[in-house]
C-alpha positions as CSV (number, residue, x, y, z in Angstrom):
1,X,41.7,19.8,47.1
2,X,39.1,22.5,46.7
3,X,35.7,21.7,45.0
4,X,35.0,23.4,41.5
5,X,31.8,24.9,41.6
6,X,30.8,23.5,37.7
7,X,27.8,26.0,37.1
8,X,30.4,29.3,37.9
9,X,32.6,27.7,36.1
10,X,30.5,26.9,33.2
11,X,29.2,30.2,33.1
12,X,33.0,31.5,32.7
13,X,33.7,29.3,29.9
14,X,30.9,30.7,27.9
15,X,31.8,34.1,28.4
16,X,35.2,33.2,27.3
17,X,34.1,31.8,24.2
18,X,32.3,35.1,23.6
19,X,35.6,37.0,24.4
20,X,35.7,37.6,27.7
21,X,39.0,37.0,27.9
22,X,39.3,38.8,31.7
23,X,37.7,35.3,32.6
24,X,40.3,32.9,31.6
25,X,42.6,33.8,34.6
26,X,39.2,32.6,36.9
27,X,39.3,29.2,34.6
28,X,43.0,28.8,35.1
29,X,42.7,29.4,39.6
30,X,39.6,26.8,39.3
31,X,41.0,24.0,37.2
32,X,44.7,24.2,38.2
33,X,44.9,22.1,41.1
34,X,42.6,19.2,40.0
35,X,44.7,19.1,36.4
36,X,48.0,19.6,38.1
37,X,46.9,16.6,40.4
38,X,46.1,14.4,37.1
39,X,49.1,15.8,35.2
40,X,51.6,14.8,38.6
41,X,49.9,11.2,39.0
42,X,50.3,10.3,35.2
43,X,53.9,11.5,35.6
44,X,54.5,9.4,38.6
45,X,55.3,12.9,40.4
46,X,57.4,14.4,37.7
47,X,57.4,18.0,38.9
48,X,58.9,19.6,36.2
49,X,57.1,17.6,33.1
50,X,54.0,18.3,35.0
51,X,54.5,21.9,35.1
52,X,55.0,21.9,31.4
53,X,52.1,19.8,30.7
54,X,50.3,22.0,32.3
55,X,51.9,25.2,30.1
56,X,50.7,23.3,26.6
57,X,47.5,22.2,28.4
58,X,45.8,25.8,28.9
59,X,47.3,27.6,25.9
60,X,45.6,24.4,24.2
61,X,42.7,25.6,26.0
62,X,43.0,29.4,24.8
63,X,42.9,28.0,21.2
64,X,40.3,25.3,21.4
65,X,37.7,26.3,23.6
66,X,35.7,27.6,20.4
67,X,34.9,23.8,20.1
68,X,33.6,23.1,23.1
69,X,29.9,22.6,22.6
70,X,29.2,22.2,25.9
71,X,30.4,24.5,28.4
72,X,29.2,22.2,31.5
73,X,31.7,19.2,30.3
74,X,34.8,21.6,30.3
75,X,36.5,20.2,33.0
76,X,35.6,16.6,31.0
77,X,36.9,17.9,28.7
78,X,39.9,19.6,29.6
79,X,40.7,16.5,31.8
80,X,41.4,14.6,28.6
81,X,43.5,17.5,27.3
82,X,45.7,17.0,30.7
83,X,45.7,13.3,30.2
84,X,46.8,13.3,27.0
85,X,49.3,15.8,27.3
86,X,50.9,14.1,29.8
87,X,50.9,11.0,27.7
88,X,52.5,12.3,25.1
89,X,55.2,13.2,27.3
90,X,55.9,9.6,28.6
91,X,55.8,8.5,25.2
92,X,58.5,11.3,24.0
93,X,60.7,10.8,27.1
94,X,60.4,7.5,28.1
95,X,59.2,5.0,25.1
96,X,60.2,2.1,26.6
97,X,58.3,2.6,30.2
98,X,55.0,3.6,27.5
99,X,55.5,0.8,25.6
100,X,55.7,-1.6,28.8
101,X,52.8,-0.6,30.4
102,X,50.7,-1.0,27.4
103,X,51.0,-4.7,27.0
């Protein structure tokens, strides 16, 4: 896995949030990888729910980046996003496996 260079990326985030939306396509080649990795290891490898966790994830991420305060915990931040996400989709698709693992 590549490293993320947080200050570049940082720097991108804020320029998004002031409309620059030419840098959301160098948000989505940094963060892809790391978030597909969380996405595919909550999903126990699910290819196909990862990819569409990953599809709601980032247009999340077009509409809520205006809240991020802090442009230096996005990848905190959109970390959580991922991991809920994928979640969400255990819980829709398999209830039973959700509910078992949270006893």
């Amino acid at each position: 896995m590549t490293e993320i260079d947080y200050n570049k990326l940082s720097e991108l985030v804020v320029k998004y949030q002031k409309g620059d939306a030419s840098t959301f396509e160098q948000i989505y080649n940094m963060t892809y990888r790391t978030a597909k990795f969380t996405a595919l290891k909550i999903l126990n490898n699910n290819e196909s729910d990862a990819d569409d966790v990953m599809q709601d994830c980032y247009i999340k991420v077009m509409d809520k980046i205006g809240t991020l305060k802090d442009p230096t915990t996005f990848m905190s931040w959109f970390n959580m996003i991922v991991a809920n996400q994928a979640k969400s989709v255990i819980r829709k698709n398999y209830p039973r496996f959700y509910e078992k693992t949270q006893e």
